[in-house]
Legacy VTK file of the C-alpha trace (Angstrom):
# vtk DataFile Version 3.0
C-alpha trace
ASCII
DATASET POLYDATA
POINTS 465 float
26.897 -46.533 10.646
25.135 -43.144 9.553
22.839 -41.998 12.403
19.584 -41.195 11.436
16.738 -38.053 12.705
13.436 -36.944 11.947
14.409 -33.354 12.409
17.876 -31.536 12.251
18.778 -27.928 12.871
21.334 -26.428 11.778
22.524 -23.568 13.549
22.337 -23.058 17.341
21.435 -19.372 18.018
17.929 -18.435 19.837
16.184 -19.347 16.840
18.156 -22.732 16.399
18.331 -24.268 19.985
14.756 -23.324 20.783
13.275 -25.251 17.879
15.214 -27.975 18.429
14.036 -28.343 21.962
10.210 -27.924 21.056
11.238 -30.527 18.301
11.991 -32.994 20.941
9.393 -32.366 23.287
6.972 -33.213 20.594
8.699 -36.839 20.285
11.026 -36.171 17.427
14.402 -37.746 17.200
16.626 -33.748 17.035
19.797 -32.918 16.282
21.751 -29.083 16.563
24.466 -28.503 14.496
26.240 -25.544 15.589
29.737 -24.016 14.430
30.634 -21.474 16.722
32.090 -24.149 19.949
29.345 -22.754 21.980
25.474 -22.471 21.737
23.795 -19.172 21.908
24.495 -17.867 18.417
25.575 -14.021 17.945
22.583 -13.631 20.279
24.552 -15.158 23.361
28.356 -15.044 22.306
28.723 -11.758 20.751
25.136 -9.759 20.593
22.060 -9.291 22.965
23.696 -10.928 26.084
27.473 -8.985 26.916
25.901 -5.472 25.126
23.112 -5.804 27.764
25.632 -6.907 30.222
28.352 -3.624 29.300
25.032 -1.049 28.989
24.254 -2.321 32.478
28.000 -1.635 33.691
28.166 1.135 32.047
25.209 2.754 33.134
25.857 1.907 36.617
28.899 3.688 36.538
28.090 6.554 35.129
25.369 6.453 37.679
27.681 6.464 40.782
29.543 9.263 39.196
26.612 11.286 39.556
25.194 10.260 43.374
26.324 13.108 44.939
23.717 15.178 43.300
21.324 12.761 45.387
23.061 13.134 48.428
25.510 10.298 48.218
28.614 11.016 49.248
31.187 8.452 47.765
35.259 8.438 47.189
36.931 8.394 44.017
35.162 6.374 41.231
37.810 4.250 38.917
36.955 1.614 35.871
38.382 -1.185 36.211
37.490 -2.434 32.068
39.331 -5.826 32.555
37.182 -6.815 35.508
33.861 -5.441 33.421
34.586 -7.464 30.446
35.058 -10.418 32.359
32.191 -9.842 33.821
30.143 -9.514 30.405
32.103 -12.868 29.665
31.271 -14.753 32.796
27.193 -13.780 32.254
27.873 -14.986 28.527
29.668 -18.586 29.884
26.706 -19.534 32.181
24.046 -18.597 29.555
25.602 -20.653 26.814
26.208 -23.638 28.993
22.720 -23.184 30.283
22.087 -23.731 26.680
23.764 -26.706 26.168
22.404 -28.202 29.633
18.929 -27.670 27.968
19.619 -29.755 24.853
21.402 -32.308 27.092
18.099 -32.618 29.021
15.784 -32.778 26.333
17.986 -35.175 24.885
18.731 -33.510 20.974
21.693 -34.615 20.299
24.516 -31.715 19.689
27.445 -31.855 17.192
29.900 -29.269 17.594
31.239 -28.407 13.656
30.017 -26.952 10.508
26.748 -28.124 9.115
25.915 -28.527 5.008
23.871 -30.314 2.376
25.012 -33.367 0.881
21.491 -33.897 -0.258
18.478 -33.435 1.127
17.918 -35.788 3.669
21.937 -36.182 4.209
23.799 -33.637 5.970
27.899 -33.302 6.203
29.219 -32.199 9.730
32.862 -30.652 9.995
34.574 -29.890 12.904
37.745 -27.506 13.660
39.982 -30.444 12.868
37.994 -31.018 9.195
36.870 -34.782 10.313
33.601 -34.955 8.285
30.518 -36.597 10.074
27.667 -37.684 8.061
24.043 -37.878 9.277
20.371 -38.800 7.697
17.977 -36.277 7.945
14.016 -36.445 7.608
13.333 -32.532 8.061
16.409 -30.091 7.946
15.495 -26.380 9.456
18.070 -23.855 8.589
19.178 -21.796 11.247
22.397 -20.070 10.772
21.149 -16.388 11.939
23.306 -13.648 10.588
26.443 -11.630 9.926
27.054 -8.090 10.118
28.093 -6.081 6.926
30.968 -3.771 6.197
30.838 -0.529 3.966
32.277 -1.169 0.640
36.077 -0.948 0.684
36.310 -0.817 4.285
37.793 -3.848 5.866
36.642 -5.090 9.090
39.963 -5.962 11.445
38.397 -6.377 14.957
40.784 -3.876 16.271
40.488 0.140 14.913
37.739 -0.499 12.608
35.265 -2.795 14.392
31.540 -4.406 14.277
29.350 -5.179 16.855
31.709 -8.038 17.959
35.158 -6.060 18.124
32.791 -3.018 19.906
32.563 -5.679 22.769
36.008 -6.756 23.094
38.069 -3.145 23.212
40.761 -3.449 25.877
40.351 0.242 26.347
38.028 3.216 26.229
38.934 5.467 22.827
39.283 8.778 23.703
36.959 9.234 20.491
34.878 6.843 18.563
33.059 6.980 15.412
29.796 5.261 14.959
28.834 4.747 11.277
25.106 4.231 11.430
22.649 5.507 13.465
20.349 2.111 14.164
20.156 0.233 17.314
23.138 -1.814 17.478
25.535 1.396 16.821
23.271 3.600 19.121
23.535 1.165 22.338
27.686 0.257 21.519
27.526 4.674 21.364
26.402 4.659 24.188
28.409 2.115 26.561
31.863 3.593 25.458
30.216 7.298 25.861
29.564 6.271 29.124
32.932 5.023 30.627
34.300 8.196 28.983
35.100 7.654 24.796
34.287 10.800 22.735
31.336 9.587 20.391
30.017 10.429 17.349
27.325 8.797 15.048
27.287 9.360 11.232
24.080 8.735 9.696
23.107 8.750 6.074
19.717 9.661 6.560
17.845 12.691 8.166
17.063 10.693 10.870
18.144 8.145 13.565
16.792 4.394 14.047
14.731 4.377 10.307
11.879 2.631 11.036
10.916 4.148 14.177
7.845 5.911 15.065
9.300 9.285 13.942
8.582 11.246 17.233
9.617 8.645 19.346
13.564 8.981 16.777
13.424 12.693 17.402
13.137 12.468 20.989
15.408 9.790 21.273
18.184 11.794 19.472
17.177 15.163 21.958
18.159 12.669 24.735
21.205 11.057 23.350
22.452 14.367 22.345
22.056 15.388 25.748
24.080 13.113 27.091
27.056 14.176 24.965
27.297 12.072 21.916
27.184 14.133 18.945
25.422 13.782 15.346
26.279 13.889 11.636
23.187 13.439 9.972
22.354 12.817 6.021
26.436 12.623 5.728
27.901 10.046 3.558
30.839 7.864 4.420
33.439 8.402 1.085
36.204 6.202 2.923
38.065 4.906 6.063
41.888 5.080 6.053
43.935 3.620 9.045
46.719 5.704 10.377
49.224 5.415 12.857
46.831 6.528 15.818
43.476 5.238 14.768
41.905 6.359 11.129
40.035 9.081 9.344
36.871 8.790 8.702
36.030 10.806 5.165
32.498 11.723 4.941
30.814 14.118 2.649
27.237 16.806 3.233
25.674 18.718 0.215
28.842 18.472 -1.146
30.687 19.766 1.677
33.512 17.118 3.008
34.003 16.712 6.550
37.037 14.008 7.872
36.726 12.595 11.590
39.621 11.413 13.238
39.383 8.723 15.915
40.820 5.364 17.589
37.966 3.593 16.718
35.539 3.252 13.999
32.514 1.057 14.369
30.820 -0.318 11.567
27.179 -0.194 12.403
25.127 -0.370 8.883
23.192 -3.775 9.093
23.763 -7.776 8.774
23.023 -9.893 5.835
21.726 -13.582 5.967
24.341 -16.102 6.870
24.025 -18.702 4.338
27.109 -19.427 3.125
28.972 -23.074 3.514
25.810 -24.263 3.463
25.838 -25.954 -0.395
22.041 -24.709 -0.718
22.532 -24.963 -4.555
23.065 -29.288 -3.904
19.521 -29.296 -3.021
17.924 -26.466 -5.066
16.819 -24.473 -2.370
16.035 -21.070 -3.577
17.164 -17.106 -2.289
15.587 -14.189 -2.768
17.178 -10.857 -3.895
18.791 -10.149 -0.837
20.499 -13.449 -0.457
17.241 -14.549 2.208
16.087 -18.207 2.014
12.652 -17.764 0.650
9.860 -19.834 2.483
6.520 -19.698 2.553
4.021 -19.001 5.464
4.519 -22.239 6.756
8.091 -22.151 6.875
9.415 -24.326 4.297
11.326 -23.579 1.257
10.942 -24.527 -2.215
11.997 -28.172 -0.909
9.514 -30.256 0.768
11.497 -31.231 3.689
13.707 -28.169 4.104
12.959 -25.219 6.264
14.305 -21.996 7.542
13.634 -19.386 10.190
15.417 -16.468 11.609
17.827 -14.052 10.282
18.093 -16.198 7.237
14.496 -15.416 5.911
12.838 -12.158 5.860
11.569 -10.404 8.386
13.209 -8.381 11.671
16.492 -9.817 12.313
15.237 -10.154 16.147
16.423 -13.125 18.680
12.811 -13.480 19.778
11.261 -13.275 16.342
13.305 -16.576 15.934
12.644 -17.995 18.739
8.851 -17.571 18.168
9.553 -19.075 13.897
11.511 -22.079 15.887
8.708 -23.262 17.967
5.957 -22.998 15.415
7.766 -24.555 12.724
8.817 -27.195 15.180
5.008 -27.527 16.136
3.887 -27.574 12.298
6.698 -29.946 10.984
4.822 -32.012 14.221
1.456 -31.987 12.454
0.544 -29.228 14.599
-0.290 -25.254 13.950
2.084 -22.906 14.726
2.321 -19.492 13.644
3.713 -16.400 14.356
1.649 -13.140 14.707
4.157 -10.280 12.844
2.048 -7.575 13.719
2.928 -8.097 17.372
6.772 -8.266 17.692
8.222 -5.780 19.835
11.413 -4.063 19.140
13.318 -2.761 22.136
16.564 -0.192 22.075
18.677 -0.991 25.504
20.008 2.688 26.392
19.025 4.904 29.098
16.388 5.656 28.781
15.120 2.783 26.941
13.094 2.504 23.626
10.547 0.084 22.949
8.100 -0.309 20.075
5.757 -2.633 18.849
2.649 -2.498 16.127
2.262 -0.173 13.463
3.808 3.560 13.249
2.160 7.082 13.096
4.322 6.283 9.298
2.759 3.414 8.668
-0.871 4.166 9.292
-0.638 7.346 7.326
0.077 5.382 4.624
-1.807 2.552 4.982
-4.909 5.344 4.957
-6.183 4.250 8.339
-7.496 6.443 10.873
-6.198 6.747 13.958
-6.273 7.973 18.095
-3.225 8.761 19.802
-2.731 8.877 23.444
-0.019 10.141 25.440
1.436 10.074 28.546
4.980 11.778 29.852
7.093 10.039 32.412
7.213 13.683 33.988
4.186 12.811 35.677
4.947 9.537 36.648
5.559 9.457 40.468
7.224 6.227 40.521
9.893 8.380 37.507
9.506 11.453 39.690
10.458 9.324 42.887
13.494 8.149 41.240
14.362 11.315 39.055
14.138 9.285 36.036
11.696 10.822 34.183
12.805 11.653 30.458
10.407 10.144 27.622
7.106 9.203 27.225
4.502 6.734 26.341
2.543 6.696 22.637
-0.268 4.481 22.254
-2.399 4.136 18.472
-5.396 3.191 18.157
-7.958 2.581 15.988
-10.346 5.682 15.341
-13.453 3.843 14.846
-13.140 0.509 16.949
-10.449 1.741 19.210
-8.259 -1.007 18.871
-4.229 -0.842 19.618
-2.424 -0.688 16.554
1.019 0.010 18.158
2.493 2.219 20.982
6.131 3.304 21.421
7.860 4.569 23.953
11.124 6.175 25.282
11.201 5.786 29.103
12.751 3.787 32.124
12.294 0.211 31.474
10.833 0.692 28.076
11.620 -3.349 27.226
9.692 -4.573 29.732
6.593 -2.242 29.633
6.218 -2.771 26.621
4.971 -6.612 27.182
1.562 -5.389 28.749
1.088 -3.848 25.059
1.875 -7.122 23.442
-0.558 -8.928 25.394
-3.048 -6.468 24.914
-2.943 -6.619 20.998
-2.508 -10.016 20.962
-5.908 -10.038 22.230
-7.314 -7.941 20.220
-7.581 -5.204 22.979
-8.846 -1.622 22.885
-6.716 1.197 24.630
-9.891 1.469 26.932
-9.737 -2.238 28.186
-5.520 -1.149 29.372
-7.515 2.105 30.665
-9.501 -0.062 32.612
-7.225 -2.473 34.133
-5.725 -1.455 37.488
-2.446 -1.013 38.125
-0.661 -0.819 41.133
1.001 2.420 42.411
3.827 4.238 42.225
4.911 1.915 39.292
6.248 2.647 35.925
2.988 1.252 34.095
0.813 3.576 34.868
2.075 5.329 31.948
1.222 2.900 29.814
-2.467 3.462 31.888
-2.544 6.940 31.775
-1.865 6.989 27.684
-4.336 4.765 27.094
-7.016 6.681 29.126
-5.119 9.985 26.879
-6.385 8.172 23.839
-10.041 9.443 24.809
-8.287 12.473 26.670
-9.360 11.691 29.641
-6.372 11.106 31.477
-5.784 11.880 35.042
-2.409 13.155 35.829
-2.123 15.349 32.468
LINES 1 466
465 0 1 2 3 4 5 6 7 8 9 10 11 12 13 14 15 16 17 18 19 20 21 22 23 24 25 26 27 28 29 30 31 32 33 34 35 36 37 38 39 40 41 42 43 44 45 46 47 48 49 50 51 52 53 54 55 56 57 58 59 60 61 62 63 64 65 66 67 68 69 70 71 72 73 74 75 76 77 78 79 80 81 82 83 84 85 86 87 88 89 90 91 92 93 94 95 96 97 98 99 100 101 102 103 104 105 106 107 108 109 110 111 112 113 114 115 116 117 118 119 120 121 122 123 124 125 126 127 128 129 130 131 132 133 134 135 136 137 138 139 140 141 142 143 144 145 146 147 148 149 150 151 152 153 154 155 156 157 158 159 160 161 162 163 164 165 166 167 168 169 170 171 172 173 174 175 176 177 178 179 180 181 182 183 184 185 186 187 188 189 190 191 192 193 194 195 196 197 198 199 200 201 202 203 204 205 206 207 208 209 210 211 212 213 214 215 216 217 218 219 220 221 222 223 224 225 226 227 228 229 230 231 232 233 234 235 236 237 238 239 240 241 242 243 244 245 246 247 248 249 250 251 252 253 254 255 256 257 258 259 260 261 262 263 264 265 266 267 268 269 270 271 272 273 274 275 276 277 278 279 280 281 282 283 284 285 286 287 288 289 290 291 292 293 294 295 296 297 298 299 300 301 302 303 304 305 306 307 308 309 310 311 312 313 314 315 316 317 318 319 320 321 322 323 324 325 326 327 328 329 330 331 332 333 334 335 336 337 338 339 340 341 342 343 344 345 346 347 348 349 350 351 352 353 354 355 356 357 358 359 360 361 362 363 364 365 366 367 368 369 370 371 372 373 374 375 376 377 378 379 380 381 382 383 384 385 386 387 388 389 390 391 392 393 394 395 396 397 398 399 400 401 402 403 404 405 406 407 408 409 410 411 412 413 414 415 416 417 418 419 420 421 422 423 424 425 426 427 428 429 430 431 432 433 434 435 436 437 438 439 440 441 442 443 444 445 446 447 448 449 450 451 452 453 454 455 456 457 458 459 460 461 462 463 464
């Protein structure tokens, strides 16, 4: 007998699990498809989770290299890269069955196996063995996040030239590593095998690093990373990748001047593209845009009543929290409630030391939106808890509006960027001007008063500047 659901999701990343939790909280019969054996998504197996957990390692061992500069005497310092990747993979086990534990308690039931259309309120489970499963679907929500892209004629193998995913797995530090593409993922993968010792350099096509990014906070950011030894090919163009016996050449070209790079390693760092394939969207008619996205409206829902989509699949940053945020409030409208998600409030967040966070509108963006601006600014050189810690490289940038004073977006390269950067999200959430941060109190020596300080620089009258 063919089970039957008011919702199902298919696809178990951040976006994926977390709707289909709020889906059952709000009384709905749930089910999570999900193909990869464990919940999480790329978020959890092979993204956010074991980076973080190697640019943690890494960063702590550079960081004992360096004590005796701080009066720490120490022996010998080895890396052990076994023990660190099983580290990364024990973090990544107990999140992901965390995951599952969660579904198990909210009671959505989970079928391991890939998910697709039969029609539109029947969906076709396969698992690893091909044994088909059939189930009857009131709402469907598409959830399948996204897959990272290769340069054209350059084949991925996991094992000289890598993604993300094979960036993660290397059984041992390249004594030299090209990065091709200079945007987060590439720039924090850089920088945990530039760490525990790999010779790194990033090719970028453009002028500049991290597109997208408040420009000064990009320049700064590349001062720093420069800094700290990994070197920069910018506005060069990769011609072709050819394996050799001892890693490949990379072939890249400048103004017409040709340049080759030879390395053990070459990671392929130039974006992801919706994962929608396997799904049979064209049995139900549901509709892509140019880029392969599933188009939806504001609400959600595709060109089919009862079908939905969030995440990497539609447009939009392809962000584990943005999708966690599109899961809950279509969860909450498919409910009869009103979800929503504010776009103008998502924070972005680069996981290197120092750390780079951003959220709102650009110095870019305003300029060409026409709207008239404040800035205030605030260096972490006068921070006492950074100057307590010697960790002071970076700063904080805070936009607001001329006339009203309202945040439009701040940005910032500093210790503990990612979580700073919260108090700014709250703030415009609210609607809050930089004097109402100005006039909050916080405690001392911390961090935040940065974030204090530039918002009292907005009407420059900070204190410590």
């Amino acid at each position: 007998m063919t089970e039957k659901f008011q919702a199902v999701v298919i696809g178990g990343g951040p976006g994926g699990y977390v709707c289909a939790i709020r889906l059952a909280q709000l009384g709905l019969k749930t089910a999570c498809i999900e193909s990869r054996g464990s919940l999480g998504g790329t978020c959890l197996n092979v993204g956010c989770i074991p980076s973080k957990s190697l640019l943690n390692l890494s960063e702590e061992f550079h960081n004992v290299k360096n004590l005796s500069s701080k009066g720490i005497e120490i022996g010998e310092v080895k890396l052990d890269l076994s023990k660190m990747m099983k580290n990364k993979d024990k973090a990544v086990s107990i999140l992901t069955k965390g995951v599952e534990f969660l579904l198990k308690k909210n009671k959505v039931s989970y079928f391991k196996g890939t998910g697709s259309f039969k029609s539109k309120n029947d969906i076709i489970i396969r698992d690893d063995k091909d044994k088909k499963t059939l189930i009857q679907t009131e709402n469907t929500i598409i959830a399948t996040g996204s897959v990272p892209v290769s340069l054209s004629g350059v084949e991925i193998d996991e094992k000289v030239i890598v993604s993300s995913t094979g960036a993660l797995k290397l059984q041992q530090v390249p004594k030299k590593m090209v990065v091709v593409g200079g945007g987060y993922i590439g720039l924090e993968m850089g920088s945990v095998w530039s760490r525990l010792g790999a010779e790194v350099h990033v090719v970028e096509f453009l002028d500049h690093i991290t597109p997208g990014m408040d420009k000064e906070i990009s320049s700064e950011f590349m001062k720093i990373l420069k800094k700290q030894g990994i070197s920069f090919h910018m506005q060069h163009k990769v011609e072709k990748i050819k394996k050799n016996t001892s890693g490949a050449i990379v072939s890249t070209t400048s103004n017409g001047i040709k340049k080759d790079l030879e390395c053990d390693v070459v990671l392929i760092s130039v974006g992801r593209k919706p994962n929608t394939e396997g799904l049979d969207l064209q049995k139900v008619g549901v509709k892509l845009d140019d880029k392969k996205r599933v188009k939806t409206d504001k609400n959600f829902k595709t060109n089919q009543e009862n079908i939905y989509a969030i995440g990497d699949v539609i447009s939009g940053p392809m962000l584990a929290h943005k999708a966690e945020d599109e899961g809950i409030a279509v969860a909450e409208n498919i409910a009869g409630q009103s979800g929503h998600v504010n776009y103008d409030t998502i924070p972005g967040v680069i996981y290197t030391s120092p750390e780079v966070a951003s959220i709102g509108k650009t110095e870019e963006q305003l300029k060409e939106l026409n709207v008239k601006y404040k800035i205030g600014k605030f260096s972490f050189m006068a921070n006492s808890r950074a100057k307590a810690i010697d960790d002071t490289e970076g700063f904080v940038k805070i936009l607001a509006d001329e006339k009203t004073d309202k945040v439009l977006g701040a940005h910032l390269i500093g210790p503990h960027a990612g979580e700073l950067i919260g108090e700014i999200g709250v703030a415009m959430e609210f609607g809050a001007s930089s004097e109402d941060i100005a006039r909050t109190c916080h405690a001392h020596p911390t961090f935040s008063e940065a974030v204090k300080e530039a918002a009292l620089s907005v009407d420059k009258r900070a204190i410590h500047s």
